[in-house]
matplotlib code that plots the C-alpha trace (Angstrom):
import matplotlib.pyplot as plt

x = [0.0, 1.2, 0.5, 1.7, 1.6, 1.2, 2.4, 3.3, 6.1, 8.8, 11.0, 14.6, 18.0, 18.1, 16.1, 12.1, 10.7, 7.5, 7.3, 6.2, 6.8, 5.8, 5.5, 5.3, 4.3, 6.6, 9.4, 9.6, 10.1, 10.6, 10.9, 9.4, 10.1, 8.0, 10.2, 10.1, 7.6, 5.9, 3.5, 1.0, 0.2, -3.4, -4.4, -1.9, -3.7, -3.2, -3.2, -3.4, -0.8, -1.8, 1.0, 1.3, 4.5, 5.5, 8.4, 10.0, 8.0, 9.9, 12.4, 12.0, 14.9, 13.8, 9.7, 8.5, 5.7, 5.1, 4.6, 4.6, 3.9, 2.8, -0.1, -2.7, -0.1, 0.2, 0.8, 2.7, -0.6, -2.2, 0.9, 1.9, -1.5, -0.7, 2.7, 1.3, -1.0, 2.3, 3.6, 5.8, 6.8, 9.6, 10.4, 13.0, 11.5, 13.1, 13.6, 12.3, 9.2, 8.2, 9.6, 13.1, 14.1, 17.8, 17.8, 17.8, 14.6, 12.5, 14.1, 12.5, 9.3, 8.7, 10.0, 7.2, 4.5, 5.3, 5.3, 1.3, 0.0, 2.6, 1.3, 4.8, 7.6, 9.8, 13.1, 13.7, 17.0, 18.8, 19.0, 22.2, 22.6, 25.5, 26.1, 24.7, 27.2, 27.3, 23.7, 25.3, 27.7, 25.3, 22.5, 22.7, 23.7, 22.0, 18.5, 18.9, 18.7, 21.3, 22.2, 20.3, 22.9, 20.5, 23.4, 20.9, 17.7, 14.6, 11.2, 11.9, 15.0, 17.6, 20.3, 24.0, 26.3, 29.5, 32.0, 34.0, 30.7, 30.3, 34.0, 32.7, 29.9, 32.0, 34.6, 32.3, 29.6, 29.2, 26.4, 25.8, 25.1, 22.6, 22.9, 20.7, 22.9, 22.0, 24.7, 22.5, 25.0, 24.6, 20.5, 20.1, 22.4, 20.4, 16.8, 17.7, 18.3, 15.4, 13.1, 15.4, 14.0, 10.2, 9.1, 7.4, 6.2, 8.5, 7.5, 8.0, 9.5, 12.7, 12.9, 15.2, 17.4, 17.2, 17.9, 20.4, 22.5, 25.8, 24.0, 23.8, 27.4, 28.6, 27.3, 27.6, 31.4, 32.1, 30.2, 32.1, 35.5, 34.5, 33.2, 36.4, 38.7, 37.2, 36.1, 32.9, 30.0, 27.8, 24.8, 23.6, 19.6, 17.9, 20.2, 18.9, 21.6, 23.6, 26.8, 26.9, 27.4, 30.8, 30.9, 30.4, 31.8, 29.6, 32.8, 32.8, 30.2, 27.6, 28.6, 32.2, 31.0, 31.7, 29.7, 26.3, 23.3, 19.9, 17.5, 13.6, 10.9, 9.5, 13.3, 13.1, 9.6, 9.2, 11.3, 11.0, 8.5, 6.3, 6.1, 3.8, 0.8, 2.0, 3.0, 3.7, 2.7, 6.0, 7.7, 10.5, 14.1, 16.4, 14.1, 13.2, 15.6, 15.7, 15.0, 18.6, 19.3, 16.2, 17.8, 20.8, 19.9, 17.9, 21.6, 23.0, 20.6, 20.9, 24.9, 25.0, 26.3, 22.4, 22.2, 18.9, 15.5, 13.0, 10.7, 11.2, 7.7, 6.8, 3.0, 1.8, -1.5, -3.8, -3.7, -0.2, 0.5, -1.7, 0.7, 2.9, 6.2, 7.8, 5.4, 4.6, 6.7, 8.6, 7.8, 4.8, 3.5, 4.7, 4.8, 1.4, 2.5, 6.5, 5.8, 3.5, 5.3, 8.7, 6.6, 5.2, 9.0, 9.8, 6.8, 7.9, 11.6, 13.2, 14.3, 14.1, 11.3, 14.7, 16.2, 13.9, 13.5, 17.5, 17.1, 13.9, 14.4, 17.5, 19.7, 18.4, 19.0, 22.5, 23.4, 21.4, 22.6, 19.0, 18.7, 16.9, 14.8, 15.1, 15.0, 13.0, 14.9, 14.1, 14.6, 13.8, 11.1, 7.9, 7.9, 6.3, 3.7, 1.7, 1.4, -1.0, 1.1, -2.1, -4.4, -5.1, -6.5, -6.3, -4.8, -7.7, -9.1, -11.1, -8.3, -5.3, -5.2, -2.8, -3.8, -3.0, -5.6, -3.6, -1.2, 1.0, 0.1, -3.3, -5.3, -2.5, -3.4, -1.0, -1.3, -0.1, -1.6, -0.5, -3.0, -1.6, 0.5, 2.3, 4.1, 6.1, 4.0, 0.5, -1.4, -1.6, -3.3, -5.7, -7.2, -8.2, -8.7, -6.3, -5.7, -6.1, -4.7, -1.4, 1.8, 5.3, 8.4, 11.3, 14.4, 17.4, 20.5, 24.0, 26.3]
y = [0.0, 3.2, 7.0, 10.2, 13.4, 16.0, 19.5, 19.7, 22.3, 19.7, 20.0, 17.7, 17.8, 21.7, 22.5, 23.8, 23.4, 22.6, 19.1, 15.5, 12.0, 8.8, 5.7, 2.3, -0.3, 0.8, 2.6, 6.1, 5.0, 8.8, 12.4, 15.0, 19.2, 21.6, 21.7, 18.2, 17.0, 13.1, 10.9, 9.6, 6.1, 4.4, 3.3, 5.8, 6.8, 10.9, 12.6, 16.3, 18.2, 21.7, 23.6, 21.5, 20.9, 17.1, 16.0, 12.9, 11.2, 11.8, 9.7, 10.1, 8.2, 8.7, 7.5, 5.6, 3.4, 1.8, -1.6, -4.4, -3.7, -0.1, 0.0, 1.9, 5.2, 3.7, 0.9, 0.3, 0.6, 3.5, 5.9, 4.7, 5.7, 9.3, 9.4, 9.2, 11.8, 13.6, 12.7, 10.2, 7.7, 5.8, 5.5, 4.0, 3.1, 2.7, 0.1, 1.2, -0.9, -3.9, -6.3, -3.9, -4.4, -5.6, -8.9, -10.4, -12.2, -8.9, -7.0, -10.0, -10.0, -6.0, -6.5, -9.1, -6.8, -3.8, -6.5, -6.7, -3.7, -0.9, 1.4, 2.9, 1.5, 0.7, -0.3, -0.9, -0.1, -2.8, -1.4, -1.4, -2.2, -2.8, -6.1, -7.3, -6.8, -9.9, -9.2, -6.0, -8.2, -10.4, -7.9, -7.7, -4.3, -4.5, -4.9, -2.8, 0.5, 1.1, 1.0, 2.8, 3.8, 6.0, 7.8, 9.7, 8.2, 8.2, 6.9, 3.1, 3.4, 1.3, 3.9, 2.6, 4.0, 1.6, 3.7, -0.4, -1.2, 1.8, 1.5, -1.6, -0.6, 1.9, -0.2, -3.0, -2.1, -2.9, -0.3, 3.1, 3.9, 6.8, 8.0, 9.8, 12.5, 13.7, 12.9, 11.3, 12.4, 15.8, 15.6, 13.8, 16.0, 19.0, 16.6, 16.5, 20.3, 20.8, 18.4, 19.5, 22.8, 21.9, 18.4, 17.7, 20.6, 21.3, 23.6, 22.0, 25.2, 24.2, 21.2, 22.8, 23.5, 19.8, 18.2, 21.1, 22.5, 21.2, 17.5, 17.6, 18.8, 16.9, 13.6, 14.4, 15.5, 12.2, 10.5, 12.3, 11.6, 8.0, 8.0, 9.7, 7.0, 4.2, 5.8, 5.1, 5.9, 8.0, 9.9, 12.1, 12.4, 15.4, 18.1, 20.9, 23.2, 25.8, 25.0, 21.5, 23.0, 23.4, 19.3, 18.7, 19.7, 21.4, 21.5, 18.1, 16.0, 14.2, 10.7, 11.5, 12.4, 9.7, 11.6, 13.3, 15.3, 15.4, 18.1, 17.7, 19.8, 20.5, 22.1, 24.1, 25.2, 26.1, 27.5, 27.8, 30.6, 27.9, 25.7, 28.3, 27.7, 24.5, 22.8, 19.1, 18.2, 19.7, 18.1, 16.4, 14.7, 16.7, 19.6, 22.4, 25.0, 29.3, 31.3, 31.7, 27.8, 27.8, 29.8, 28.1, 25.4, 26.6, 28.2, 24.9, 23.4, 26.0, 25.6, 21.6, 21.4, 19.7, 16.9, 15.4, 17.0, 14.3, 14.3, 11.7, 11.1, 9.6, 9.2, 9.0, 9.2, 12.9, 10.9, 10.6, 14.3, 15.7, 14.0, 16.4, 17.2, 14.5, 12.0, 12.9, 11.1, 12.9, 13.1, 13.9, 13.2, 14.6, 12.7, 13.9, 17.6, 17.4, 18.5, 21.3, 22.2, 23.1, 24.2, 27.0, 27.5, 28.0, 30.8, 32.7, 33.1, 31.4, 28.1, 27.2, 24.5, 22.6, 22.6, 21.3, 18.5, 18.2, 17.4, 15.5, 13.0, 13.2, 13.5, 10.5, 7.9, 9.1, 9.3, 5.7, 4.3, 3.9, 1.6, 3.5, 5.9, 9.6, 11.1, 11.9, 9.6, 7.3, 3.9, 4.9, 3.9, 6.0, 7.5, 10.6, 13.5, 16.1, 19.2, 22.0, 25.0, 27.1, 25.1, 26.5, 24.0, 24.1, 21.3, 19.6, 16.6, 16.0, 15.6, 14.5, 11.0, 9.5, 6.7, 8.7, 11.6, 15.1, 17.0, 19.8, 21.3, 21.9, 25.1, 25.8, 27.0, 25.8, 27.1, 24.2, 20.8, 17.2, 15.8, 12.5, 10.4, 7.1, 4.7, 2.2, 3.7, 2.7, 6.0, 5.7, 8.9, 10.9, 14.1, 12.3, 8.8, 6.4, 3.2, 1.2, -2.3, -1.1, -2.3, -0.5, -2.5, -3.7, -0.8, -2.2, -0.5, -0.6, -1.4]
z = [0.0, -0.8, 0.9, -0.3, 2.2, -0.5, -0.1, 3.4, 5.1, 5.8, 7.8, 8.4, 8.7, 9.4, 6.5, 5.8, 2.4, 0.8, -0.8, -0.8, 0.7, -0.8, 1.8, 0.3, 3.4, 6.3, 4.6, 3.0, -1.0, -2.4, -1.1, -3.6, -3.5, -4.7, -7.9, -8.7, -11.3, -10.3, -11.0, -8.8, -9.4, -9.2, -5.6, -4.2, -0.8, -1.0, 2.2, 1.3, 4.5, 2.8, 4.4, 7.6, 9.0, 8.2, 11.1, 11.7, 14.2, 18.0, 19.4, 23.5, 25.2, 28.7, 29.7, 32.3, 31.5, 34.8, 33.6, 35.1, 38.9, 39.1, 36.6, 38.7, 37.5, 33.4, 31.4, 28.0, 25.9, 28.1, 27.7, 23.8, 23.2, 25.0, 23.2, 19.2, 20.1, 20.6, 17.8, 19.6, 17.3, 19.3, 23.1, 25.8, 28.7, 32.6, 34.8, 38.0, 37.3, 39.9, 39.6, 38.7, 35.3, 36.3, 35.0, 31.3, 32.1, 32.9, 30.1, 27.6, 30.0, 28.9, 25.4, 25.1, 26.6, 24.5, 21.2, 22.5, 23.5, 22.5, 19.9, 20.0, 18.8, 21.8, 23.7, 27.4, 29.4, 31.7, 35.3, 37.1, 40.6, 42.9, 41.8, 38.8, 36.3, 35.0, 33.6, 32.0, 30.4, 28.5, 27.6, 23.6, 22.4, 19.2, 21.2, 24.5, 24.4, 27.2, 30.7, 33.3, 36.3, 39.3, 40.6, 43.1, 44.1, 42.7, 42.5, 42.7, 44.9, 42.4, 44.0, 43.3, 45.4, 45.4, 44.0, 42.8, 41.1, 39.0, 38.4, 37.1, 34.8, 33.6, 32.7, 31.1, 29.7, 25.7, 25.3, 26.3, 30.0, 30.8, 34.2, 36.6, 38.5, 41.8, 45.0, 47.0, 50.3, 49.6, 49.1, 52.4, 54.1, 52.8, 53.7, 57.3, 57.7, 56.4, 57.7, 61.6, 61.0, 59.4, 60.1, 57.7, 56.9, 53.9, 51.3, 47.8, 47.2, 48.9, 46.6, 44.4, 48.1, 48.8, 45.2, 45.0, 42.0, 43.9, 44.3, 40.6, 39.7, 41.6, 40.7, 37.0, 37.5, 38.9, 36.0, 33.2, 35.3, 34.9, 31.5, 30.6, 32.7, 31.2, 27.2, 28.5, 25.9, 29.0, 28.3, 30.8, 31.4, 32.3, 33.6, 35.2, 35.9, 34.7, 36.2, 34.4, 31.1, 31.3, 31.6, 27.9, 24.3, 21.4, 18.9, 17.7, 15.7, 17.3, 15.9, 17.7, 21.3, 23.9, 26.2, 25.3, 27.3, 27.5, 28.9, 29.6, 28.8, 32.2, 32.6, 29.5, 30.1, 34.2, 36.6, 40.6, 40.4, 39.3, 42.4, 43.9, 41.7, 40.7, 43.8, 43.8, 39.8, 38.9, 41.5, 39.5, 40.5, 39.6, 40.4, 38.3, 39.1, 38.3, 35.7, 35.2, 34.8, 32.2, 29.9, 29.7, 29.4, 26.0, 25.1, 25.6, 23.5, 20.4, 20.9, 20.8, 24.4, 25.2, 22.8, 23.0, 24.5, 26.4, 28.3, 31.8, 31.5, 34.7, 36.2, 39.5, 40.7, 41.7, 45.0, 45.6, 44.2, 46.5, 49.5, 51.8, 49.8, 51.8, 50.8, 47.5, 44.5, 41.9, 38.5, 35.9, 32.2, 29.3, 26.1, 25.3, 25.1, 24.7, 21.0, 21.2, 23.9, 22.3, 19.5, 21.7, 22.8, 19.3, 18.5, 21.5, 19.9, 22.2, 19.7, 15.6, 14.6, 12.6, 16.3, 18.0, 15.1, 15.8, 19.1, 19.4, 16.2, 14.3, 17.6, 19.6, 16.6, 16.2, 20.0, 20.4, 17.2, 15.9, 12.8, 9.8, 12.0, 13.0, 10.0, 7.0, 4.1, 1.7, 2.6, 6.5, 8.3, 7.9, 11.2, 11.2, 12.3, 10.9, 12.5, 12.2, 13.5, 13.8, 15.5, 18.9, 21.9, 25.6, 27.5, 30.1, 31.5, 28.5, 26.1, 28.4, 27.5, 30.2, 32.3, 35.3, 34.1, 35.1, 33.7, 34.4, 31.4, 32.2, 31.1, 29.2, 25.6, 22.8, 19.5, 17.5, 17.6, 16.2, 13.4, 12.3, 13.4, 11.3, 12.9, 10.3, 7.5, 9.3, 10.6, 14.0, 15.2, 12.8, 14.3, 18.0, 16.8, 17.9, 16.0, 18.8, 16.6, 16.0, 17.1, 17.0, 16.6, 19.2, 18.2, 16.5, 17.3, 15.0, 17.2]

ax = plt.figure().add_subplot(projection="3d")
ax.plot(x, y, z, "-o")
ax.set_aspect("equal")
plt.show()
């Protein structure tokens, strides 16, 4: 079966012009301009884009699902479903599920669930802990999207703190190792002074005091030390500072970097004058810092130092937001909005739609290694979404589609809003209906 999106605004590879692409089953067969002169062949399905914007479908390299074990917050199916109406077309998913995804057996337990309910196509990281390196040995590069090291804790608790076991991982790992960075001395130190001089009564204002800058440097200095030590191929999720920018290079090539970065949206989007009307539902680890951290992170992002933007879409329920700081977990979705949300970014002035398509599609298959996806070229997978950049909607309980049914986004009006979505050539998302029989594909990686 063949489709052709006719005369959208397309945009790739740092470029924006008006053309054409031709999908013949799950692979893009030809890319027309506006100059080139075609044929359209009999039983062609046309799909007129009429100036839309026409992106490679988004590659998010840091979700949490929540399956198996904690599906009262999501599932696989519940949050692929949320993530094509994104225009999410691919995902890597954590392993601070129940049971923990730290062994070869769990890692082939989720790969089988995503094979039956995922929408999305999918990959699942092997979680490291203090002694289970052997697993990290054996796990097959060419099907695992990497190695999750929690160098602070988190929601889960897979904390490794043995300085000869991350030595270890470091030092053996066949496949890219993504680490969370937060020195979980220096947060409990700042905890206890805070909970000796609040109970707990702590504001979630002071969560950017506890989960501090210097936690944060400090964990990701020692990370790059041993990345560095070891030629290590280390990606950093989610940093949230300013003064960790200085940790990584923007004057070599992508495919050369050993070690690479990632920022999230809720970082690029709020700062710490938003915990006063937004409380607990941006409540993220690391925390959403100042104004001043904001912004450069968006520099970093326009000067290559930030590699990759995701999201760390990670549910919990109303119920357990509305606990006292202390009680209440960290994280939020996201993959529903990550799109229009840069999108927005981008109309305020503040980044280019061909950045944002760098960093959310292009740069996550060449960090990752991604076989044939990423990018709009013929002979790729047809990943890819349709945009209308002038279609205004307001985000609320009636159109949030996560399992978990909030979001921080809400009664926030975006002016651009996804329209289709195909996954491996099949349209997976049309204008609010959901092609609830599709299935994405297990990521290949070329390593």
């Amino acid at each position: 079966m063949k489709k052709l999106i006719h005369r959208a605004d397309i945009v790739n590879e740092g470029k924006k012009y008006k053309g054409s692409v031709l999908i013949e089953n799950d692979r893009i067969k030809a890319i027309y301009t506006s100059d080139d002169t075609f044929s359209i062949h009999e039983g062609t399905e046309i799909i007129e884009a009429d100036g839309r914007l026409l992106l490679p479908g988004i590659i998010d390299d840091q979700v949490h699902f929540r399956e198996p074990g904690l599906t009262n917050k999501a599932d696989i199916n519940s949050e692929s479903r949320a993530a094509v109406a994104g225009g999410v077309t691919s995902f890597m998913e954590m392993p601070n599920t129940i049971p923990q995804t730290i062994s070869l057996e769990a890692l082939k337990e989720k790969q089988r669930i995503a094979e039956e309910t995922s929408l999305c196509n999918y990959s699942f990281y092997l979680g490291a802990t203090n002694d289970n390196i052997e697993e990290i040995r054996n796990a097959d590069p060419q099907t695992t999207c990497g190695v999750k090291v929690f160098m602070g804790s988190s929601t889960g608790n897979m904390l490794v703190d043995n300085i000869d076991s991350l030595r270890k991982i470091f030092a053996e790992s066949t496949m890219l190792v993504a680490c969370h960075c937060e020195d979980e001395t220096t947060i409990q130190q700042n905890l206890k002074r805070f909970k000796d001089k609040y109970g707990d009564n702590i504001n979630v204002e002071n969560h950017p005091s506890i989960r501090s800058r210097e936690a944060c440097l400090r964990s990701s200095s020692l990370a790059v030390s041993l990345a560095k030590e070891f030629n290590t191929r280390l990606h950093i999720l989610h940093l949230s500072t300013a003064d960790e920018m200085h940790l990584f290079d923007n004057d070599i090539p992508l495919e050369q970097k050993r070690i690479t970065a990632e920022v999230c949206v809720h970082h690029l989007w709020f700062d710490d004058t938003d915990y006063q009307q937004k409380g607990n539902y941006i409540k993220w680890n690391p925390s959403i810092k100042t104004a001043y951290d904001r912004k450069a992170l968006i520099e970093s992002v326009i000067n290559d130092r930030i590699d990759i933007i995701a999201t760390d879409h990670a549910p919990h329920t109303m119920e357990e937001k509305h606990n006292a700081y202390t009680n209440a977990p960290s994280g939020g979705p996201l993959v529903q909005h990550s799109l229009v949300a840069m999108l927005e970014l981008s109309k305020l002035g503040r980044i280019s739609i061909e950045k944002i398509v760098e960093k959310m599609c292009h740069n996550p298959a060449i960090a990752f290694g991604i076989t044939d996806r990423g990018f709009i070229r013929e002979g790729y997978k047809a990943d890819l979404c349709l945009v209308n950049p002038d279609k205004r909607w307001t985000v609320n309980k009636n159109n949030i589609l996560y399992k978990c049914n909030w979001s921080p986004f809400e009664g926030q009006e975006f002016s651009s809003s996804v329209e289709k979505t195909f996954i491996n050539g099949a349209l997976a998302y049309d204008n609010g209906r959901i092609n609830e029989t599709l299935r994405g594909e297990l990521l290949t990686f070329k390593r």
